[in-house]
Backbone as CSV, one residue per row, in Angstrom:
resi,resn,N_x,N_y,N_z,CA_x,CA_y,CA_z,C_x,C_y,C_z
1,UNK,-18.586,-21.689,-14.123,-17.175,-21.711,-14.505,-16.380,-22.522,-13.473
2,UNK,-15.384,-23.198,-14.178,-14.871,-24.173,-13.280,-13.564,-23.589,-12.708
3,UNK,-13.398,-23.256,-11.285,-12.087,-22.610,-10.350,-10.769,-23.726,-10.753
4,UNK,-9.733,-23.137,-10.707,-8.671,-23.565,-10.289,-7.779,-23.044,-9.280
5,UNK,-7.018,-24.282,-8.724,-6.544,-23.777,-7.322,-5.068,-23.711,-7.529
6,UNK,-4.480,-22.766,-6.842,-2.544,-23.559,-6.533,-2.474,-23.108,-4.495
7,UNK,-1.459,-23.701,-4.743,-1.008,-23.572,-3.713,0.493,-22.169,-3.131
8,UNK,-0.528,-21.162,-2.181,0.287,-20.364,-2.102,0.911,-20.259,-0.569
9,UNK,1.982,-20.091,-0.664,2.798,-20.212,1.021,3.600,-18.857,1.266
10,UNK,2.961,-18.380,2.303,3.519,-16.725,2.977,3.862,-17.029,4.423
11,UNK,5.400,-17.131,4.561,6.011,-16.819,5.456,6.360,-15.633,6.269
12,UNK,6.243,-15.494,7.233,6.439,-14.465,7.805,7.405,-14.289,9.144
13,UNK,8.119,-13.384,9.454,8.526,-13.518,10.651,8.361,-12.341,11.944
14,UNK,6.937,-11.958,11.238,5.978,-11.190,12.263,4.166,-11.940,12.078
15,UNK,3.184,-11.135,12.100,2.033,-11.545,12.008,1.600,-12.157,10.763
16,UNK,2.426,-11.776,9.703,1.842,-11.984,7.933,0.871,-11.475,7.532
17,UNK,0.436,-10.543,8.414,-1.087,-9.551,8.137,0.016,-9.129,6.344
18,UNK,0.561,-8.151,6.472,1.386,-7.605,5.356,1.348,-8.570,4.184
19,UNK,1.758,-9.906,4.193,1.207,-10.864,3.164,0.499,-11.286,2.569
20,UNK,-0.920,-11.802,3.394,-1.871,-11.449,3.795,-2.458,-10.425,2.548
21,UNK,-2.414,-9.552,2.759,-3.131,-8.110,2.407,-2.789,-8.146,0.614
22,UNK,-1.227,-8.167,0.760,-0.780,-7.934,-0.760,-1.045,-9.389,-1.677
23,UNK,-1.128,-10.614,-1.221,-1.193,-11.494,-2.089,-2.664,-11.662,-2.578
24,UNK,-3.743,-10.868,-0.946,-5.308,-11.399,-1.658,-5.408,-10.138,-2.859
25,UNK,-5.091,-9.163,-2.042,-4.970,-7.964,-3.553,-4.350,-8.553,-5.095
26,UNK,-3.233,-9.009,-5.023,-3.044,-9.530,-5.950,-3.891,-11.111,-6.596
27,UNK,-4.505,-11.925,-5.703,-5.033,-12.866,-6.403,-6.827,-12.988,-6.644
28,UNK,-7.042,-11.599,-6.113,-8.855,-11.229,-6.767,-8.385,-10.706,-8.391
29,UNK,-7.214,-9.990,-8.671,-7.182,-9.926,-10.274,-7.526,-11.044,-10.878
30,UNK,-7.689,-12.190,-10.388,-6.847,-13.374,-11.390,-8.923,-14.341,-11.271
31,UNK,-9.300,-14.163,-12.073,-10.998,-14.430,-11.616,-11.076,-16.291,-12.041
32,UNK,-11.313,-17.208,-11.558,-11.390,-18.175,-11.634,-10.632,-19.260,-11.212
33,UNK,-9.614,-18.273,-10.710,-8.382,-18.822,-9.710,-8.453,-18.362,-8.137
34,UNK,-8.303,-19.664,-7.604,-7.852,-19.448,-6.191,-7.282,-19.898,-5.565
35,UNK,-6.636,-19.005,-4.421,-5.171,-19.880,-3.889,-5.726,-20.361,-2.159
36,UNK,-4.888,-21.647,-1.914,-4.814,-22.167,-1.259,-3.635,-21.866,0.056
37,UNK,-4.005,-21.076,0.622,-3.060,-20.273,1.641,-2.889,-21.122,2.791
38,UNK,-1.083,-21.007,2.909,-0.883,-21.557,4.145,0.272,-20.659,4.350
39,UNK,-0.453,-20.740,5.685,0.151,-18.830,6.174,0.818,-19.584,7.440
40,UNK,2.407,-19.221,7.371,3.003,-19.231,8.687,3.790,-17.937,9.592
41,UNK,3.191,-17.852,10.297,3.804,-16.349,10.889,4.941,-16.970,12.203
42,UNK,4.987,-15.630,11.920,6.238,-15.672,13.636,7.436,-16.496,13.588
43,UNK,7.963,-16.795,11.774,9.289,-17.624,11.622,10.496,-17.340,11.610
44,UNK,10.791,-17.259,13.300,12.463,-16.693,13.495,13.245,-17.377,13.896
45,UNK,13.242,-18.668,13.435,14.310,-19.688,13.822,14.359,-20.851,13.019
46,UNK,15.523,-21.503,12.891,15.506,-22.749,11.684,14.759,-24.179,12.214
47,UNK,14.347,-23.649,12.550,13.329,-25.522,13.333,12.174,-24.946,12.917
48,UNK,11.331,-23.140,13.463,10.644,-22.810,12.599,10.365,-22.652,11.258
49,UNK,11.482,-22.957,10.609,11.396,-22.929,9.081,11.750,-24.148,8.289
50,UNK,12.202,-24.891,9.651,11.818,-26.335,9.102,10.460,-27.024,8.818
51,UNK,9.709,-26.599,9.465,8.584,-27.008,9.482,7.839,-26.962,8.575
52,UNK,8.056,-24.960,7.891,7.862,-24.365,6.478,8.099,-25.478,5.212
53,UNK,9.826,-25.990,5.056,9.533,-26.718,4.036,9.685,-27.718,4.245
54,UNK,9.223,-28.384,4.926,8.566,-29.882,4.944,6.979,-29.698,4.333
55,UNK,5.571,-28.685,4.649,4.994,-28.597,4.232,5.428,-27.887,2.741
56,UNK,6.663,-27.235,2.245,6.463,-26.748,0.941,6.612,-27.776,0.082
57,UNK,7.714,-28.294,0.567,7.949,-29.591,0.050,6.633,-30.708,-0.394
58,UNK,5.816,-30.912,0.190,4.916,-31.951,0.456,3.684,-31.217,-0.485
59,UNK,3.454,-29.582,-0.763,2.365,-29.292,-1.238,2.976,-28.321,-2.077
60,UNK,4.011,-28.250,-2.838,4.784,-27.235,-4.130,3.767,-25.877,-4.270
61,UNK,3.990,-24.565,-4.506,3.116,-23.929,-5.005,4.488,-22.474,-5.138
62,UNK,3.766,-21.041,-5.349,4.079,-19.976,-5.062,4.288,-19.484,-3.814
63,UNK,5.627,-18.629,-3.305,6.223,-18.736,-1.918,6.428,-17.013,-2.162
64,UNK,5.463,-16.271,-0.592,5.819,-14.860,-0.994,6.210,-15.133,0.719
65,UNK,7.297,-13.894,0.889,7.792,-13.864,2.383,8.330,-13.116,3.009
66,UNK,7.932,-12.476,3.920,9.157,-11.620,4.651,9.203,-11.427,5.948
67,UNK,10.772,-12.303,5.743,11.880,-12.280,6.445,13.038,-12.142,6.694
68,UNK,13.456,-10.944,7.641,15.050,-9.992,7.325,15.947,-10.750,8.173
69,UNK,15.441,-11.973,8.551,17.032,-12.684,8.504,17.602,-13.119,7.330
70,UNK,18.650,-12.621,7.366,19.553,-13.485,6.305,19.810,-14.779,5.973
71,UNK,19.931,-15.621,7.203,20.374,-16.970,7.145,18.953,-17.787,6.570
72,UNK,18.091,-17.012,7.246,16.235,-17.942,7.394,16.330,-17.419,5.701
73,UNK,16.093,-16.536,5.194,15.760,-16.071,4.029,16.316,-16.893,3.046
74,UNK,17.971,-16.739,2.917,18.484,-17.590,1.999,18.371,-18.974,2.447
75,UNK,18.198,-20.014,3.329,17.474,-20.926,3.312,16.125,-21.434,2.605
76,UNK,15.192,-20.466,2.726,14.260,-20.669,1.790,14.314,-20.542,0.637
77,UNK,15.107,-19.249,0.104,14.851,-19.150,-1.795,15.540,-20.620,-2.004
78,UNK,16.626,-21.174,-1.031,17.634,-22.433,-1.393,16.274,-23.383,-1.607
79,UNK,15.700,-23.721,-0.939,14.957,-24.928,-0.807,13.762,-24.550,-2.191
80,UNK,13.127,-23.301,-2.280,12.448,-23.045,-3.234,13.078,-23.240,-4.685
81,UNK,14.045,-23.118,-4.623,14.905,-23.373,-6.570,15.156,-24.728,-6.165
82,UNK,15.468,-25.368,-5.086,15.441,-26.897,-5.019,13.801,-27.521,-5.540
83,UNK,13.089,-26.991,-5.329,11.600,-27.341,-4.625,10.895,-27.004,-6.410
84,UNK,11.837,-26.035,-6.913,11.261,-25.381,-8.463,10.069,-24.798,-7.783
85,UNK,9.524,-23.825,-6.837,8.810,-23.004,-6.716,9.034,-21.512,-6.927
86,UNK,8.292,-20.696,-7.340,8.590,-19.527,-7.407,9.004,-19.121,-6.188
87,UNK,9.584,-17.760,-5.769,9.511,-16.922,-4.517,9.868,-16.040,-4.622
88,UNK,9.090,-14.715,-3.903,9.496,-13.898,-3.323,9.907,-13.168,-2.152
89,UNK,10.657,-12.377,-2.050,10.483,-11.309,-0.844,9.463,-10.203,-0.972
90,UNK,8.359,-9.641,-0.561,7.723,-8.506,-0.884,8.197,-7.901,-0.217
91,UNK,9.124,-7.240,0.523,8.974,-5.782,1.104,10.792,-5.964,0.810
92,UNK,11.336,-6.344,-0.408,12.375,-6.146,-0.691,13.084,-5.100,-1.352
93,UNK,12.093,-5.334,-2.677,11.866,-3.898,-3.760,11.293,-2.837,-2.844
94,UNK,10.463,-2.415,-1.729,9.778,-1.213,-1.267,11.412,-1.181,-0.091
95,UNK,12.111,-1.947,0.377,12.940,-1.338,1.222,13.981,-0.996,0.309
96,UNK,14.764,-1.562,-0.931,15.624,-0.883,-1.704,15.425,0.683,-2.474
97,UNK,13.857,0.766,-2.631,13.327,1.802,-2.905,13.675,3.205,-1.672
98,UNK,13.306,2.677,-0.381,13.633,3.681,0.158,14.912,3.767,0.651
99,UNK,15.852,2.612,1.053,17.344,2.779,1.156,17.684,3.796,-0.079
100,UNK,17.473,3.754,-1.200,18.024,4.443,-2.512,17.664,5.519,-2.235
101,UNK,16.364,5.870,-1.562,15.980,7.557,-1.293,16.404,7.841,-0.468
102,UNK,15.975,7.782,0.443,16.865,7.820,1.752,18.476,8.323,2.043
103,UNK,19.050,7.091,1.448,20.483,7.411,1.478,20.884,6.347,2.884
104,UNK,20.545,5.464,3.271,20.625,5.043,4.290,19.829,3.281,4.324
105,UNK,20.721,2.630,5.191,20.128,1.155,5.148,18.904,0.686,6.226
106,UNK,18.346,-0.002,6.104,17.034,-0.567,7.047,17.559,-1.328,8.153
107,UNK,17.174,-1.030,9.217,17.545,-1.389,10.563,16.746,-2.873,10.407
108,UNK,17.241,-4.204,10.367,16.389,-5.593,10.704,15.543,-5.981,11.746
109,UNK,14.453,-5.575,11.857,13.614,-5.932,13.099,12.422,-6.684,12.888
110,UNK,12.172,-7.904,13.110,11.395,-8.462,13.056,9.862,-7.949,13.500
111,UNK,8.967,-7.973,12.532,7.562,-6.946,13.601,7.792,-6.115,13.852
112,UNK,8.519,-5.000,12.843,8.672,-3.594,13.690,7.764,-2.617,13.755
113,UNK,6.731,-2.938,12.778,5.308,-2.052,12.874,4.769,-2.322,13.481
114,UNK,4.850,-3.306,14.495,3.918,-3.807,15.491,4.448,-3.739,17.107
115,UNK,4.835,-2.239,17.405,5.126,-1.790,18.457,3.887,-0.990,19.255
116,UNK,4.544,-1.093,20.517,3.109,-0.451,21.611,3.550,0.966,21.513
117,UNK,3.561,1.812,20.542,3.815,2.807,20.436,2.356,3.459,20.911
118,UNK,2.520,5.252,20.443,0.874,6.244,20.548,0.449,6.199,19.374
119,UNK,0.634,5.327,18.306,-0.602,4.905,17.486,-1.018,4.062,18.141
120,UNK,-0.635,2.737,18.670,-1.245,1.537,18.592,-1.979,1.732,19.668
121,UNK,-2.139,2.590,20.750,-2.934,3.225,21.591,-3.691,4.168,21.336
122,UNK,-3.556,4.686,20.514,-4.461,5.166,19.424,-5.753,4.517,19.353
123,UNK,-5.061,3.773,18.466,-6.051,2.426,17.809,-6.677,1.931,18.387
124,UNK,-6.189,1.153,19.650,-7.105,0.854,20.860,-7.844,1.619,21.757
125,UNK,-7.727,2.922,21.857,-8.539,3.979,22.734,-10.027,4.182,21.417
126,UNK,-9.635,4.105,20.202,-10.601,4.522,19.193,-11.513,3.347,18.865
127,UNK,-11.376,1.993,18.771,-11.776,0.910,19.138,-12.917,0.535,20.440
128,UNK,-12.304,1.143,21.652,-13.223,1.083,22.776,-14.340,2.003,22.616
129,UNK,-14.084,3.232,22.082,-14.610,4.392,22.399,-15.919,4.074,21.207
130,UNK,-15.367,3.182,19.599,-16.573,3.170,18.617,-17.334,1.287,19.491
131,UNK,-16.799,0.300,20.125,-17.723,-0.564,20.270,-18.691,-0.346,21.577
132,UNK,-18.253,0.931,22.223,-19.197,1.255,23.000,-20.353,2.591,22.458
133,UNK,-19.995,2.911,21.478,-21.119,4.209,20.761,-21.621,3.374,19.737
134,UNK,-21.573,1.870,19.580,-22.404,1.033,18.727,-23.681,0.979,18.219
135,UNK,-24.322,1.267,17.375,-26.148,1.390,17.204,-26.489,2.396,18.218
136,UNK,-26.383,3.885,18.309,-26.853,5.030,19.191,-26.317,4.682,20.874
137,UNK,-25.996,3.681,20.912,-25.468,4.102,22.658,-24.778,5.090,23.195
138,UNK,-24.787,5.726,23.993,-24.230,6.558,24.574,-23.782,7.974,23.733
139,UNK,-25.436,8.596,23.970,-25.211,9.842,22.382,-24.785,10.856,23.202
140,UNK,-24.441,10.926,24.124,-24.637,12.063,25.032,-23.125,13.007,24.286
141,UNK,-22.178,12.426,24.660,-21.008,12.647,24.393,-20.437,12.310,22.749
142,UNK,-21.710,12.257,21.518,-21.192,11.796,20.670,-19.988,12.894,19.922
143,UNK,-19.962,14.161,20.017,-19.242,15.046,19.499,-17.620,14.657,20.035
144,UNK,-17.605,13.905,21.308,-15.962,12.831,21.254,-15.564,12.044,19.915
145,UNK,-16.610,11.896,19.220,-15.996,11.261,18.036,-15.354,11.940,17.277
146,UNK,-14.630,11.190,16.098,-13.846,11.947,14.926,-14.918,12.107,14.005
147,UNK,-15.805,10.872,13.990,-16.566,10.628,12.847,-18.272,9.987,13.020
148,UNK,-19.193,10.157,13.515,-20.337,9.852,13.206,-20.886,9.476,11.823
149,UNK,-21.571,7.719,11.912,-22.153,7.436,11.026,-23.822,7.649,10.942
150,UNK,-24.357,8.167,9.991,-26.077,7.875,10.314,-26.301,7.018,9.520
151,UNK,-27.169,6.040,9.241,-28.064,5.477,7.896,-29.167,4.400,8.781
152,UNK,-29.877,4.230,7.956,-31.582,2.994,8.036,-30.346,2.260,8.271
153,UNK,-31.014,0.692,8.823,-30.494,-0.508,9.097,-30.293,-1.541,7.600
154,UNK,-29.291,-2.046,7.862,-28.467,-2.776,7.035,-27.352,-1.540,5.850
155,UNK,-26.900,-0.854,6.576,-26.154,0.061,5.404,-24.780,0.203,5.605
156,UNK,-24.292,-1.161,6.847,-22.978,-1.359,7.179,-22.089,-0.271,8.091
157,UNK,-23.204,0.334,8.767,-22.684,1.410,9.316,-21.935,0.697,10.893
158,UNK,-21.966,-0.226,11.415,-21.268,-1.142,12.101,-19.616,-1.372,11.691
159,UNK,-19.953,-2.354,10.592,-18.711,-2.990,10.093,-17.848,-1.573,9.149
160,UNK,-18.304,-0.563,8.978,-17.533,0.686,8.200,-16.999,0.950,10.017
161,UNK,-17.778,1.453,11.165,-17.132,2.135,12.397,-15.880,1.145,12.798
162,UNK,-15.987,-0.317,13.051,-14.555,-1.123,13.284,-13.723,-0.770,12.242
163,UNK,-13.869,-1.009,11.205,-12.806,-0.809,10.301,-12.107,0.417,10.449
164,UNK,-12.974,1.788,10.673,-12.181,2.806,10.535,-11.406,3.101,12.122
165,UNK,-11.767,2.295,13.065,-11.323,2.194,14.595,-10.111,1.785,14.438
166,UNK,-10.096,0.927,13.841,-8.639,-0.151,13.413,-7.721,0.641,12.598
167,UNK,-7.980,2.088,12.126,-7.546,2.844,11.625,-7.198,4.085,12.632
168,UNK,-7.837,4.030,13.756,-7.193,4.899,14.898,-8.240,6.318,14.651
169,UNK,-9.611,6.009,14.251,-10.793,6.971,14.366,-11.469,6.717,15.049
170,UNK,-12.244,7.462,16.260,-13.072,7.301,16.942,-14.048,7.163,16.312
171,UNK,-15.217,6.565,16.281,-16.171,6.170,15.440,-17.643,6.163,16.070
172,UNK,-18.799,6.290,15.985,-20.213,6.177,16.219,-20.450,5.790,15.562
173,UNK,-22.285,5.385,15.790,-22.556,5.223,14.648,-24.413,5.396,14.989
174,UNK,-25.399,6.135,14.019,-26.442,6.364,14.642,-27.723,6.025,13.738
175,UNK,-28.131,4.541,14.455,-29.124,3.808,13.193,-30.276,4.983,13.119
176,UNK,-31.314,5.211,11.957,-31.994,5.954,11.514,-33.198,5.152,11.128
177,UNK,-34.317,4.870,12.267,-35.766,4.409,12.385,-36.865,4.542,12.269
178,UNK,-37.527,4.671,11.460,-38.559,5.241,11.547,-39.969,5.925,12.552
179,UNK,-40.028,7.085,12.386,-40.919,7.219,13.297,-40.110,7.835,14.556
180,UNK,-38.695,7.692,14.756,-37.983,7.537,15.860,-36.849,8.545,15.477
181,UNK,-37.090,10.011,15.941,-36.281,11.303,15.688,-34.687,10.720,16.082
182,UNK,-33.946,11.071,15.244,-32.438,10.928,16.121,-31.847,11.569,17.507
183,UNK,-31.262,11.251,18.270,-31.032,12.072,19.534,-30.337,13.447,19.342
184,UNK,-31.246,14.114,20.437,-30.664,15.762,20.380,-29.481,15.819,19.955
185,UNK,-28.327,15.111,20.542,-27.368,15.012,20.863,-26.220,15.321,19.018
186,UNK,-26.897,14.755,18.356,-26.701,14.692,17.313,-27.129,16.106,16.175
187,UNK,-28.219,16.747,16.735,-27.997,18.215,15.745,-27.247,19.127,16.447
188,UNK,-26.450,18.680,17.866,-25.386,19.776,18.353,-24.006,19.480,18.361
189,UNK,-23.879,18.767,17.037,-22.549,18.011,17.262,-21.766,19.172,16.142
190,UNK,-20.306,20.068,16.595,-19.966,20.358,15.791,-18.502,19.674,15.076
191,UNK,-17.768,18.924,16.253,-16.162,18.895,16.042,-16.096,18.133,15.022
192,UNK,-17.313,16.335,15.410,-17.013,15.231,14.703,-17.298,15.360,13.206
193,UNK,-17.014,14.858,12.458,-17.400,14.843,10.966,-18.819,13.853,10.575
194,UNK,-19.973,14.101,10.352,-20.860,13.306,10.267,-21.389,13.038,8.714
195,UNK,-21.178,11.657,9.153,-21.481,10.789,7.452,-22.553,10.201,6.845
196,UNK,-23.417,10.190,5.986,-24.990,9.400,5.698,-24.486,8.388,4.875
197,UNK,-25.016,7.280,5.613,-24.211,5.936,4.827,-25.819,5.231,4.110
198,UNK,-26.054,5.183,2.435,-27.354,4.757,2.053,-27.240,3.874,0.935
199,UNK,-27.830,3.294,0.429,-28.034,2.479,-0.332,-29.515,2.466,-1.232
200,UNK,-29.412,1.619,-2.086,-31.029,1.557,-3.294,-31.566,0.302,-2.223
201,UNK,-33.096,1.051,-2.409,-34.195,0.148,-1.724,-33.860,-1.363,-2.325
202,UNK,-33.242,-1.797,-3.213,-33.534,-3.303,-3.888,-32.218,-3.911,-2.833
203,UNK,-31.290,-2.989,-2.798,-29.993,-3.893,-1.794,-30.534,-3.999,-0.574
204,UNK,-31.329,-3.253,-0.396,-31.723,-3.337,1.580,-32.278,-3.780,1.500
205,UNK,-33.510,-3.997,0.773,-34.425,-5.224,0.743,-33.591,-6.775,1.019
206,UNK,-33.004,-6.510,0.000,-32.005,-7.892,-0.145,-31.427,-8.373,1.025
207,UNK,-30.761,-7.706,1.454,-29.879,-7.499,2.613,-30.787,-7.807,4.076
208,UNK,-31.758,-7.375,4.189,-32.935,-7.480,5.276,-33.474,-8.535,4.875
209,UNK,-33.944,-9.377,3.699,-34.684,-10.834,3.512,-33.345,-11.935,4.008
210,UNK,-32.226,-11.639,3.576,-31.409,-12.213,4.278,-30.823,-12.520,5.558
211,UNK,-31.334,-11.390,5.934,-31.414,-11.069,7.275,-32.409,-12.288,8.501
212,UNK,-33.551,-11.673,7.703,-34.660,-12.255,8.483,-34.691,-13.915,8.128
213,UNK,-34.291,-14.328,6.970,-34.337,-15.816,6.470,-32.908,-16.531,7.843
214,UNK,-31.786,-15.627,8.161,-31.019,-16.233,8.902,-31.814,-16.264,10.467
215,UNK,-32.787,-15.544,10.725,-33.403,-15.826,12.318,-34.613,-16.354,12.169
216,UNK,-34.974,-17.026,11.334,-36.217,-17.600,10.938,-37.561,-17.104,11.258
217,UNK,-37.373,-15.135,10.670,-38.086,-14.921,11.100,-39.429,-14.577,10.126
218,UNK,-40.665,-14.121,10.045,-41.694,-13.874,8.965,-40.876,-12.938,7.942
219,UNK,-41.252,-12.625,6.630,-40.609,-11.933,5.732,-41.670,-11.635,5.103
220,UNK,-42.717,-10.903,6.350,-43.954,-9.738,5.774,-43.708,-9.060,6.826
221,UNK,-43.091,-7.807,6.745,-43.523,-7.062,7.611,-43.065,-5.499,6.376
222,UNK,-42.738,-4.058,6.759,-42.626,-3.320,7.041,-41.163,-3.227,6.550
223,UNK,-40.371,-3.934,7.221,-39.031,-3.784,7.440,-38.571,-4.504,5.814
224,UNK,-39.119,-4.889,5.250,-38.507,-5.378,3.743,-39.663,-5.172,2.746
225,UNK,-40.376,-4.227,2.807,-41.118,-3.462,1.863,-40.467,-2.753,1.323
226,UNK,-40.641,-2.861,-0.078,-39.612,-2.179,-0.620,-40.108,-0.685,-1.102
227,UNK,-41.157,-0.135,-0.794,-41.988,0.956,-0.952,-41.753,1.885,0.380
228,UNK,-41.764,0.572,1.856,-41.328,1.563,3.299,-39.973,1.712,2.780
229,UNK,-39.129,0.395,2.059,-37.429,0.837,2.759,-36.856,1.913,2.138
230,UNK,-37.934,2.521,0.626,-37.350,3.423,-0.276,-37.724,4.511,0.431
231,UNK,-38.540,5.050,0.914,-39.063,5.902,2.417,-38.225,6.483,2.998
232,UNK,-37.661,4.998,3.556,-36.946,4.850,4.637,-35.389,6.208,4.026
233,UNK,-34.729,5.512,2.891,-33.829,5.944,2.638,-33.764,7.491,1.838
234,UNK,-35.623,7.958,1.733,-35.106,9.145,0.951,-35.450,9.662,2.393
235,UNK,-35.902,9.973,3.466,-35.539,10.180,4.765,-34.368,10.434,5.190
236,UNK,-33.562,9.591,4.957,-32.445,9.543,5.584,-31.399,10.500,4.597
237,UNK,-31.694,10.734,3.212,-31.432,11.509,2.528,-31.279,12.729,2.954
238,UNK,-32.664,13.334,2.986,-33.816,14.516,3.575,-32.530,14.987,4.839
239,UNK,-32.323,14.306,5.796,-31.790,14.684,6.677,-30.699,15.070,6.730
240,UNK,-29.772,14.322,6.199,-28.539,14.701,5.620,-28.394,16.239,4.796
241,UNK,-28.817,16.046,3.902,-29.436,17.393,2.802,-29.224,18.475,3.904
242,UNK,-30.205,18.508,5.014,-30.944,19.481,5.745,-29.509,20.385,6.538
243,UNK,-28.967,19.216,7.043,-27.515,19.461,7.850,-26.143,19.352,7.074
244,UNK,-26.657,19.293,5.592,-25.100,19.746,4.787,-24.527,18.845,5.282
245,UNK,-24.664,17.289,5.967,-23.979,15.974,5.809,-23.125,15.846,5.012
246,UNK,-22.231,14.968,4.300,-21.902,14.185,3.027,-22.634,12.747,3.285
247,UNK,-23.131,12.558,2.079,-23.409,10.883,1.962,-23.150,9.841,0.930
248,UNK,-22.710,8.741,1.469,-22.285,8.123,0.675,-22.694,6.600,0.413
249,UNK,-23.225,6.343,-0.949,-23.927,4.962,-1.378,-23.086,3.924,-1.079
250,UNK,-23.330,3.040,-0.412,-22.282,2.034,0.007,-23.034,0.543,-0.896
251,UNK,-24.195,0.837,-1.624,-24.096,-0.053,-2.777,-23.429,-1.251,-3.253
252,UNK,-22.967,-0.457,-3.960,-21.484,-1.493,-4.748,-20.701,-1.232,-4.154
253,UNK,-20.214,-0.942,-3.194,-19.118,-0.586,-2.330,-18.598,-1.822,-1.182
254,UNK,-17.445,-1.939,-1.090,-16.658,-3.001,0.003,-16.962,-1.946,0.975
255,UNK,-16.522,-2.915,2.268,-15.996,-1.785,3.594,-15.333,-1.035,3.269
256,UNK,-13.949,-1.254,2.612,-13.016,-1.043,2.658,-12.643,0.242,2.112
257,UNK,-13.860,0.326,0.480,-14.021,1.406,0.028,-14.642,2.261,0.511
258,UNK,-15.718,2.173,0.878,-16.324,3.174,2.332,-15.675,3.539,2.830
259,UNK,-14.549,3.072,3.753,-13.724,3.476,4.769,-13.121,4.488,3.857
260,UNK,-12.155,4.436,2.747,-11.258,5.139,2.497,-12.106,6.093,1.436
261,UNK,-13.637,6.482,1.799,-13.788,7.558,0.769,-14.371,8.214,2.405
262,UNK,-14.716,7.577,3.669,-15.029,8.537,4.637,-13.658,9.169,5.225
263,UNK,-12.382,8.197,5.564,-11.134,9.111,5.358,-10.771,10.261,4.722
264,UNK,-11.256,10.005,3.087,-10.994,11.608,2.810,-11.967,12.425,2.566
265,UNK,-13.101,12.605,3.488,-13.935,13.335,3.714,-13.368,13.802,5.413
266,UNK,-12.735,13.037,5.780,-12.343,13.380,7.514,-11.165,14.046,7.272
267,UNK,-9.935,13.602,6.167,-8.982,14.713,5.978,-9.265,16.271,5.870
268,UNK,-10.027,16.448,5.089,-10.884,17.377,4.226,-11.030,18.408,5.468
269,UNK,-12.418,17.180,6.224,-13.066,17.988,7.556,-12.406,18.753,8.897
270,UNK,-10.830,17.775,8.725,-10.412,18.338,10.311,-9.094,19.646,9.707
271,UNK,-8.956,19.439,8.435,-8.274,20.559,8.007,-8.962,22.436,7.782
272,UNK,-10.417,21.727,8.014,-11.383,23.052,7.834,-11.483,23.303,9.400
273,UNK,-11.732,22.208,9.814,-12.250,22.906,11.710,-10.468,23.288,12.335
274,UNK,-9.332,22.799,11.982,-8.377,23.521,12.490,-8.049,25.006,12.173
275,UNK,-8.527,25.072,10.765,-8.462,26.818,10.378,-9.002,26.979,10.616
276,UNK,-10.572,27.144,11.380,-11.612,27.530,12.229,-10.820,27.978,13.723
């Protein structure tokens, strides 16, 4: 099938993570289309937003943006109905929404979610704490976590612990080897919430030939048998089962969805150990 492209431009006058986020959400609906992002962040001044439409100008497309200056803002929709591009503000409708509830107007601060507050130290204490408990290191102390991962190798139990770090969870994570008992450390864990992250022998296979084809390495061994890796994973099952785990097929699953179905297994969990 043959893609088509446009051209999409998100201004920002903080990081544009927020843009970012809502426009790719919105442009995976759209299947055979893709946009051509040119992302400018940090635009709080008119020389900075000159710059904006000289490139809008030069490459026309869809314009999403937010920025609570007034002067910068209506400058752009100006140049965009000059320009005949669409535009929006996204966090226009969600701040009239809550001014209307509220009862009260929005203070203008450029980047205001992006303060050194005790989340964002949070975030970074939970960050250090999961890239140093990476693949079983340092099990001693794993019950410091919020959340322990177990699963066989390739089941994303890495890229699920950053993500949920970046979410302000302490994170582990404890690969599951054959032959190779998990550390003590791990059947005396009561505080953290512990998760079995698994998959069907045909994805790990997959996932491991890919693996080994990127280090050029043999693709006979053990490790992509698909008879050991199914083994492998009703093992890792077995164990879970044994310790009343939760586990969860990360399959067809993004990070992303992982993350937010081990979140509400951690809501769940720390609401039971506080009434404890």
């Amino acid at each position: 099938m043959n893609r088509s492209y446009f051209h999409l431009h998100l201004v920002s006058d903080a990081t544009g993570e927020t843009l970012i986020a809502v426009s790719r959400a919105a442009a995976a609906q759209y299947q055979g289309i893709s946009a051509i992002e040119h992302v400018y962040p940090l635009v709080r001044s008119s020389a900075q937003l000159d710059r904006v439409l000289n490139e809008l100008e030069s490459a026309p497309g869809m314009v999403l943006y937010t920025l609570v200056e007034p002067e910068l803002a209506e400058r752009l929709e100006a140049a965009c109905r000059e320009f005949g591009c669409p535009c929006l503000s996204v966090l226009d409708p969600v701040l009239n929404l809550f001014q209307s509830y509220l009862g009260t107007v929005s203070t203008q601060r450029p980047g205001a979610q992006h303060v050194l507050d005790a989340d964002y130290f949070k975030r970074i204490d939970a960050l250090n704490f999961t890239m140093v408990h990476d693949d079983g290191q340092l099990p001693d102390d794993l019950d410091e976590a919020d959340v322990i991962l177990v699963g066989i190798s390739r089941t994303s139990k890495t890229p699920t612990s950053i993500y949920l770090a970046n979410r302000g969870i302490k994170t582990a994570n404890i690969p599951l080897v054959p032959g190779i008992p998990p550390p003590p450390a791990l059947e005396r864990v009561k505080r953290a919430l512990v998760v079995g992250l698994v998959a069907t022998p045909e994805r790990i296979v997959q996932i491991r030939q890919n693996r080994l084809l990127a280090l050029n390495a043999p693709e006979t061994s053990p490790y992509v048998d698909k008879v050991a890796v199914a083994e492998e994973v009703a093992t890792s099952r077995k164990l879970c089962a044994r310790h009343n785990w939760p586990v969860i097929d990360v399959t067809r699953r993004s990070i992303e969805e992982t993350a937010a179905a081990i979140l509400d297994l951690y809501r769940s969990h720390r609401l039971r150990f506080i009434a404890e």
